[in-house]
GUKE-181433 format. One record per residue (C-alpha): x, y, z. Coordinates in steps of 0.1 Angstrom, whole numbers, plus 5000, padded with zeros to 4 digits. Layout:
<sites>
<<X, Y, Z>>;
...
</sites>
This chain:
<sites>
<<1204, 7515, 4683>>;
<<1220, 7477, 4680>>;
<<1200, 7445, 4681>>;
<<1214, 7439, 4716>>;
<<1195, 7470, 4726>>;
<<1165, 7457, 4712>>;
<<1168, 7425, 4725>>;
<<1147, 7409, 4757>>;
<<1147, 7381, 4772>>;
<<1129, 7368, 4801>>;
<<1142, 7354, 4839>>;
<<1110, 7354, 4855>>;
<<1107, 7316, 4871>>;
<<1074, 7301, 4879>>;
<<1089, 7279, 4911>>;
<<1066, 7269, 4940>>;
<<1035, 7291, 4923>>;
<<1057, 7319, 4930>>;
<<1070, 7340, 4902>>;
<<1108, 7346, 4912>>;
<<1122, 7377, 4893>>;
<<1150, 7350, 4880>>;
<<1158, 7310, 4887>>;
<<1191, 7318, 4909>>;
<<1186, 7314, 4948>>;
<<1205, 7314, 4976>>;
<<1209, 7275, 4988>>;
<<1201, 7265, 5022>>;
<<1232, 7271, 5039>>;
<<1253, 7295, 5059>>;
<<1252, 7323, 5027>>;
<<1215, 7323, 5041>>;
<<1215, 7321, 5078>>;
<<1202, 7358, 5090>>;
<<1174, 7383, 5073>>;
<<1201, 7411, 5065>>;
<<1221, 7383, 5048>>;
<<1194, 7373, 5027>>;
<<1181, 7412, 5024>>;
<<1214, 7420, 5013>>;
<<1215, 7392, 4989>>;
<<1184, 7401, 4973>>;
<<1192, 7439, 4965>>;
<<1225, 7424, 4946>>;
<<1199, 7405, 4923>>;
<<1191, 7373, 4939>>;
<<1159, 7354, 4930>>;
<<1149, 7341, 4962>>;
<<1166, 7323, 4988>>;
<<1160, 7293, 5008>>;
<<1169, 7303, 5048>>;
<<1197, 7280, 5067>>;
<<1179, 7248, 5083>>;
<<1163, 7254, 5117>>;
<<1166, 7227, 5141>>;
<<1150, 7228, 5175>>;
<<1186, 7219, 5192>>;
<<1197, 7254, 5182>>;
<<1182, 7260, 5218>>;
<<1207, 7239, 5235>>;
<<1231, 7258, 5255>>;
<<1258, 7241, 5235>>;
<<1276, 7264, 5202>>;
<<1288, 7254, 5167>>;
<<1320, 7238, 5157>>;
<<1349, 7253, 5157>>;
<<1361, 7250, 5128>>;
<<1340, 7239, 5106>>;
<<1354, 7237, 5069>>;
<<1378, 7219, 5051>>;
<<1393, 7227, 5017>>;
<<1390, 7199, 4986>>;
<<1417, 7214, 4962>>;
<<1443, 7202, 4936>>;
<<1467, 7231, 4946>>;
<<1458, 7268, 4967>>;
<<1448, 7280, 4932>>;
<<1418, 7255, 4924>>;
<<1386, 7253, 4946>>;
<<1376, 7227, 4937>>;
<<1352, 7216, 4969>>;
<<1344, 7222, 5007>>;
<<1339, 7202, 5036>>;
<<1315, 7215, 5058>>;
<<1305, 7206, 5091>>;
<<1285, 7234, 5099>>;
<<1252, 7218, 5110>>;
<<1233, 7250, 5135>>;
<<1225, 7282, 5135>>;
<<1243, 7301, 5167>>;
<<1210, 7318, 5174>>;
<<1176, 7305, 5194>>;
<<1151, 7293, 5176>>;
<<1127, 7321, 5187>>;
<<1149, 7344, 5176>>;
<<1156, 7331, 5141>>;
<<1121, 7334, 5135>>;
<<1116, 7370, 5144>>;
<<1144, 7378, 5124>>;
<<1141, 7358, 5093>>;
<<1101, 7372, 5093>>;
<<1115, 7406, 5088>>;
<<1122, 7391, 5052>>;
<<1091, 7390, 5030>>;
<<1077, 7420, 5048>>;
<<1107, 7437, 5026>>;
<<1111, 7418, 5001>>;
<<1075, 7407, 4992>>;
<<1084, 7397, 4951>>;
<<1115, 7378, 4961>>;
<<1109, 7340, 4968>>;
<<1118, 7330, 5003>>;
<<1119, 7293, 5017>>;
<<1125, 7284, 5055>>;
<<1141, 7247, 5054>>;
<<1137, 7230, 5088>>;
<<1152, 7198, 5101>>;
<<1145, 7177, 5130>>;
<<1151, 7138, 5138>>;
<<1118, 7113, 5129>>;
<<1095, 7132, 5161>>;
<<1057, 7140, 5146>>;
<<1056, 7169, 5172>>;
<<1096, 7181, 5165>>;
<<1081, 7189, 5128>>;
<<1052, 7199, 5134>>;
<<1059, 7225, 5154>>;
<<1092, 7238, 5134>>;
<<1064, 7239, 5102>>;
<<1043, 7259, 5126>>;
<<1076, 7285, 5130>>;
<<1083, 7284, 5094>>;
<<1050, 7295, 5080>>;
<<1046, 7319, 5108>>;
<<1078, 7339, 5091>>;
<<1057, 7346, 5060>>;
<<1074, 7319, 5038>>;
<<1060, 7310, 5003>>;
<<1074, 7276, 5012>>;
<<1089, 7248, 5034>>;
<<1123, 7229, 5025>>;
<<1126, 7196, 5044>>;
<<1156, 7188, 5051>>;
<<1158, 7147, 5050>>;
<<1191, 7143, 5042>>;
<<1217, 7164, 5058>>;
<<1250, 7139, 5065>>;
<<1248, 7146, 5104>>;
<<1219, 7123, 5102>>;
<<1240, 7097, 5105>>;
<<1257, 7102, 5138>>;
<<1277, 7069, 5138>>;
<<1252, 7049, 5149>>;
<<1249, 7033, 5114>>;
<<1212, 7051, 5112>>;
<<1202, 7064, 5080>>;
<<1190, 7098, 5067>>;
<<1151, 7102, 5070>>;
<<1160, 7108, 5029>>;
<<1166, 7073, 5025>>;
<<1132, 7056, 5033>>;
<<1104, 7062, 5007>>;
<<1080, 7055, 5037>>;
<<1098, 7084, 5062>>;
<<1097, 7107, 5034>>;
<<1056, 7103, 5032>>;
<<1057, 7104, 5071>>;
<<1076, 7138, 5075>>;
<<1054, 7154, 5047>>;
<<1020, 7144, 5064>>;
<<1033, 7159, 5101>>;
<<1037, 7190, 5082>>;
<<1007, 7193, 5063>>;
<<0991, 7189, 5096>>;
<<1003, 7225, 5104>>;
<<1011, 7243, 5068>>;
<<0992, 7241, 5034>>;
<<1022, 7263, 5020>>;
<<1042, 7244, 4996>>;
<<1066, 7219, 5004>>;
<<1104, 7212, 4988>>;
<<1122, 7181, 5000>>;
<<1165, 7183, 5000>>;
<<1173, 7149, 4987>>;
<<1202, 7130, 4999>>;
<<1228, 7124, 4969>>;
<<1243, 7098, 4995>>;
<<1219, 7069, 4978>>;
<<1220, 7042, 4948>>;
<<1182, 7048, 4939>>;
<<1170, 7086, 4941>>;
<<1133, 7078, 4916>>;
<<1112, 7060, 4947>>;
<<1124, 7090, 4972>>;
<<1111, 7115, 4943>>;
<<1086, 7096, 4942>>;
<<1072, 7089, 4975>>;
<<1077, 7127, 4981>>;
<<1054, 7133, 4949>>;
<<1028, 7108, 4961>>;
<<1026, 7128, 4996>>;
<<1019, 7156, 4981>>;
<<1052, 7180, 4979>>;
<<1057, 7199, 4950>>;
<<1095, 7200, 4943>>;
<<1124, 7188, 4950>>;
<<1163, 7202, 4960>>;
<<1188, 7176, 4946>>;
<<1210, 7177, 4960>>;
<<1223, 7181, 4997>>;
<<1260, 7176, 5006>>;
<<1270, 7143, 5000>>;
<<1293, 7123, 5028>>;
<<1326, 7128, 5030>>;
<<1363, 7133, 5043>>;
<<1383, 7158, 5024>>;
<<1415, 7151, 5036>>;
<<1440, 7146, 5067>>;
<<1458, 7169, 5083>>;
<<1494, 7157, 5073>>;
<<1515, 7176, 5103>>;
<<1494, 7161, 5132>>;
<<1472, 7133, 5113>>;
<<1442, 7138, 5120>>;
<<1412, 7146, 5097>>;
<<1399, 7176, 5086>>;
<<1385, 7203, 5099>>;
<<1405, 7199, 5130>>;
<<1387, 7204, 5163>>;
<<1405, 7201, 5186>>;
<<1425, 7171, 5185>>;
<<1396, 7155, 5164>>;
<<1374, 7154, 5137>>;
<<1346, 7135, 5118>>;
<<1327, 7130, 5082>>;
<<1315, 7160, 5068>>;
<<1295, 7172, 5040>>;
<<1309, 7181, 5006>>;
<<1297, 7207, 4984>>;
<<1306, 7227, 4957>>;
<<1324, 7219, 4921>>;
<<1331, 7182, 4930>>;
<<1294, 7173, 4938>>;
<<1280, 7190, 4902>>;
<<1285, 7160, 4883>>;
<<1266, 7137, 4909>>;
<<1240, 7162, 4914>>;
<<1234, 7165, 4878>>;
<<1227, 7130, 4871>>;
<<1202, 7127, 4900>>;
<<1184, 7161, 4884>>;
<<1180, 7140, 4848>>;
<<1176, 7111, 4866>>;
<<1144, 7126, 4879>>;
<<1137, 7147, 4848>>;
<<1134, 7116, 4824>>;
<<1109, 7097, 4851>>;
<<1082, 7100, 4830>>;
<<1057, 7097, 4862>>;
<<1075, 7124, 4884>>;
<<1062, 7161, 4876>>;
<<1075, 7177, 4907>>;
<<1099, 7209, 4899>>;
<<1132, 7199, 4903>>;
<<1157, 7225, 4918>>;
<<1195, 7221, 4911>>;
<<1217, 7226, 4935>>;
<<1254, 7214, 4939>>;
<<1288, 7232, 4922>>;
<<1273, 7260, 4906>>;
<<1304, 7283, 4900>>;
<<1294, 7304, 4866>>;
<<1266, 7307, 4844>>;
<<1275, 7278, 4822>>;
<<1269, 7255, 4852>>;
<<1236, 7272, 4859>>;
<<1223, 7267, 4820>>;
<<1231, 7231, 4822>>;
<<1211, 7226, 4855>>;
<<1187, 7241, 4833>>;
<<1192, 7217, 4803>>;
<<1188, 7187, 4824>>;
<<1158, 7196, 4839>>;
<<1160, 7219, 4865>>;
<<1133, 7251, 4867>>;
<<1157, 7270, 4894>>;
<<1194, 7265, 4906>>;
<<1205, 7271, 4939>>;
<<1238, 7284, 4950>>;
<<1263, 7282, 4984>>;
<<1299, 7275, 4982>>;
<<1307, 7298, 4954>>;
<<1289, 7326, 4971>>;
<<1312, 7319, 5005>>;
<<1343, 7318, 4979>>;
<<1331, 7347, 4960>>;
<<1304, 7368, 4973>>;
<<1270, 7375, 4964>>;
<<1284, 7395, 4932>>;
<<1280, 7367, 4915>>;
<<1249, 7369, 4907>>;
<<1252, 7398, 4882>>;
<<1276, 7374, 4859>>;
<<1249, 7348, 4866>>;
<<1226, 7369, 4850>>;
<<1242, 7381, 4825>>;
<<1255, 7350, 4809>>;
<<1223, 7333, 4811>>;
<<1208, 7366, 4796>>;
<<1234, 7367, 4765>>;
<<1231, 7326, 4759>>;
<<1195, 7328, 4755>>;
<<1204, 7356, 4729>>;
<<1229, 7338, 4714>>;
<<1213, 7306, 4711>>;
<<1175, 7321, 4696>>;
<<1155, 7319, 4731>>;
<<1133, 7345, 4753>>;
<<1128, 7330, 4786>>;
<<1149, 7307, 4806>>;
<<1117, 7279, 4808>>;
<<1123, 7270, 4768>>;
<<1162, 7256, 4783>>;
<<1146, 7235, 4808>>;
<<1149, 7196, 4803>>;
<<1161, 7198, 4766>>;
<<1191, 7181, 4764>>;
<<1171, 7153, 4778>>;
<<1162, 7142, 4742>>;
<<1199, 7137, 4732>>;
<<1205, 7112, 4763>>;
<<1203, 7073, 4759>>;
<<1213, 7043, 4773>>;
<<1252, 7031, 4766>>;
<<1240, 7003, 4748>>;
<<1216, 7022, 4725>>;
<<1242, 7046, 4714>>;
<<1262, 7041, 4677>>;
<<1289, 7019, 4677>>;
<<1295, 7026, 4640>>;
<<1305, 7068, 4648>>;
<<1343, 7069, 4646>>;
<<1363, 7098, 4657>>;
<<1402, 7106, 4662>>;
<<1423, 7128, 4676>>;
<<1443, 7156, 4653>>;
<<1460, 7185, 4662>>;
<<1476, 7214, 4657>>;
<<1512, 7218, 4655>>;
<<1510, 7257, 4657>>;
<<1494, 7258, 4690>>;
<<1516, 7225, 4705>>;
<<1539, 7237, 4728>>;
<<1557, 7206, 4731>>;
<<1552, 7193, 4763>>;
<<1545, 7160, 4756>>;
<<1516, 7151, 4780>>;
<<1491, 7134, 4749>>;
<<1520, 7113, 4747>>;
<<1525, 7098, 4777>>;
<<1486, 7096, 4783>>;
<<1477, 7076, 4752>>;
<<1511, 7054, 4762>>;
<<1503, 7044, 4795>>;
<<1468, 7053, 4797>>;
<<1451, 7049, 4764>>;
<<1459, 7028, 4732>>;
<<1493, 7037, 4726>>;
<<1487, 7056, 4695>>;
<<1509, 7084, 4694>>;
<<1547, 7090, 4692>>;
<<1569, 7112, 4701>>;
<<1592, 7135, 4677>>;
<<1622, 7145, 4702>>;
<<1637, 7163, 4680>>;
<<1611, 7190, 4670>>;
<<1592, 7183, 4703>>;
<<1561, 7175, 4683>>;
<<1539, 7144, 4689>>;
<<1534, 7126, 4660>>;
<<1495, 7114, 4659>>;
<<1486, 7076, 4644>>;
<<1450, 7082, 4631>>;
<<1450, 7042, 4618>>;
<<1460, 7032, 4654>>;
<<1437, 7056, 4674>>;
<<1406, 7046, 4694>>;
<<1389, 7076, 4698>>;
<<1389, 7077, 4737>>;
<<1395, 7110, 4736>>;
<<1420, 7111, 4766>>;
<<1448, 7136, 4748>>;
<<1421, 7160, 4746>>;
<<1418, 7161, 4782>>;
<<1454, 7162, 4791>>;
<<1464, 7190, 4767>>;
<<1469, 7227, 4787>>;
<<1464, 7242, 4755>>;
<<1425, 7248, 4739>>;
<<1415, 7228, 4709>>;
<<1453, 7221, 4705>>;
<<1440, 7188, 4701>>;
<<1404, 7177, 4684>>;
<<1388, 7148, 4678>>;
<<1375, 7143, 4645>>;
<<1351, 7124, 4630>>;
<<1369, 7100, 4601>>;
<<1358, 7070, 4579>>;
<<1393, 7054, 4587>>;
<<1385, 7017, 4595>>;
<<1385, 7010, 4637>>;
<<1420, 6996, 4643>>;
<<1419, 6957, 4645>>;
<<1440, 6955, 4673>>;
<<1456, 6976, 4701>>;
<<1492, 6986, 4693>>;
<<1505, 6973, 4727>>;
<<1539, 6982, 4720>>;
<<1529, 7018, 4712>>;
<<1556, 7048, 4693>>;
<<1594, 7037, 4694>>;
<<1603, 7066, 4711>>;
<<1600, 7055, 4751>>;
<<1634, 7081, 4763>>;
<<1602, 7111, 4768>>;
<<1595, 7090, 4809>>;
<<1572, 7120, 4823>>;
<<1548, 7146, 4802>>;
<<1580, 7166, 4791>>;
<<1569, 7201, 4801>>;
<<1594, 7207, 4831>>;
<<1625, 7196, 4808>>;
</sites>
């Protein structure tokens, strides 16, 4: 019998004073809008889940959008965001609640959420916490920050105002002791007072982050903005792998605030488990998942699993909590960081295959230290001249073609403005 059969580690996630059976969960969003949905989820492996936002206007006799997404790619082969302006459930509120209450009377060791939403009424959220613990919940999300807040009328998200946040969580705890989450808005310049304020009020985590505001493009054939509906459109809410990096900076943000001990939850462009362990790494005690599921499925929970699983392995750990926060300690301001370290970039002629694109980077976008051999299709690399930005590396299609390198060669004195001799390669060289 191998090591690897020998081997344990643990998922189990403490979150909310509920032990989830591991830190992935559904995000509030259409991937959980109905009981069999979130059922269905959890017998594929899901953690928990956190149920679509109820709104009391899901009793209006009005429906949905139609459509309501919108594509953010570089080409049909990268997804690389959505715009959604799916904002209600197409169901009555009454029967939401009946239906999503079938959940933990199934599912009693899975975490469950409901998220409600309502405008800045006392009674609107008072009774919608009412309805939400009446499912059987283990805990309340409040939505303060969805980007349909802001209806035009130059209003702000409830998630913008320290003092609305405390206000919302007190018209709740009027009706619910269960635990309360709070979806922060990414959409903001400060995000610590919200965290904060939401602490002080008594909540006991928070989602960061919601969909941020957003148009994802134009319709080029009739020009008008996308989604189309009908002749017309408006700003909706982007998600998925565009919003990770923002979303990740409000999580440490939060995690490094010494004063603020609320559990974070990530949520925002997870795609794989290497996305999920670095929610992890910044602070986050769960992560929360939506647009990949709608791209891919639910199934992706069994490579979240097992990459976190085989990390933990690899890197010497047992249980996902020891990840949590610690690449906080490696994190400091720009101007406290060395300005002695030196790197530059080397590479490797074996794996080149010519096409020239460090080149014209570092010649029109960096410090103009490498040439181009036209004859053997080879860049030619300057170490003496080279800066260190690191640019090549990010422009090369081939991995660890090119490295950087730490070196004791002396910073140049002076950018080579003029650059390599060789200015007859005009675009990256790899159509010819």
């Amino acid at each position: 019998m191998g090591w690897f059969q020998l081997a344990k580690v643990d998922l189990t996630t403490n979150f909310c004073n509920f032990d989830c059976p591991n830190p992935f969960l559904l995000a509030a969003s259409p991937v959980a809008r109905t009981a069999d949905m979130i059922m269905r989820a959890f017998e594929m492996g899901w953690g928990g889940a956190i149920s679509k936002s109820l709104a009391l206007d899901q009793d209006l006799p009005d429906r949905s959008l139609t459509p309501r997404f919108s594509r953010l790619s570089a080409n049909q082969y990268y997804f690389a965001g959505m715009g959604n302006i799916d904002f209600r459930i197409d169901q009555g509120v009454r029967e939401t609640i009946e239906d999503w209450s079938r959940v933990k009377r199934k599912y009693p060791k899975h975490f469950f959420a409901v998220s409600i939403k309502s405008p800045g009424v006392e009674k609107n959220w008072r009774e919608l916490a009412s309805l939400a613990e009446s499912t059987g919940a283990d805990a309340i999300e409040l939505c303060l920050s969805c980007p349909d807040d802001d209806s035009g009328d130059g209003n702000q998200s409830l998630g913008h105002n320290p003092d609305k946040v405390q206000e919302v969580i007190g018209w709740v705890q009027k009706e619910t002791s269960l635990p309360i989450l709070i979806k922060l808005t990414p959409s903001i310049t400060n995000i610590l007072p919200i965290g904060l304020a939401a602490q002080e009020a008594g909540a006991v985590g928070l989602s960061a982050t919601n969909t941020i505001k957003s148009l994802t493009g134009v319709s080029l054939d009739n020009l008008v903005p996308e989604p189309v509906i009908g002749g017309r459109s408006w700003f909706n809410g982007l998600s998925g792998a565009a919003l990770k990096p923002i979303a990740m900076r409000i999580i440490a943000e939060l995690a490094q605030e010494e004063g603020l001990t609320l559990q974070l939850a990530g949520v925002g462009g997870v795609r794989d488990w290497r996305d999920a362990v670095e929610y992890l790494l910044y602070g986050a005690t769960v992560v929360q998942v939506a647009t990949e599921i709608m791209y891919r499925g639910y199934g992706i929970v069994e490579e979240l699993i097992d990459g976190v699983e085989g990390f933990l392995l690899e890197k010497g750990f047992s249980r996902t909590k020891e990840l949590v926060g610690l690449s906080l300690k490696n994190m400091l301001p720009t101007e406290q960081l060395s300005r002695k370290y030196r790197v530059a970039a080397s590479f490797d002629p074996d794996k080149c295959i010519g096409c020239g694109r460090c080149y014209v980077s570092c010649r029109d976008g960096g410090y103009q230290a490498i040439d181009f051999d036209l004859k053997e299709r080879k860049p030619v690399f300057r170490e003496e001249d080279c800066h260190g930005c690191g640019l090549c590396t990010l422009v090369c299609p081939v991995q660890n073609c090119i490295v950087m390198k730490e070196t004791k060669t002396p910073f140049p004195s002076g950018d080579n403005v003029e650059g390599g001799e060789n200015h007859a390669l005009r675009s990256c060289g790899y159509c010819g």
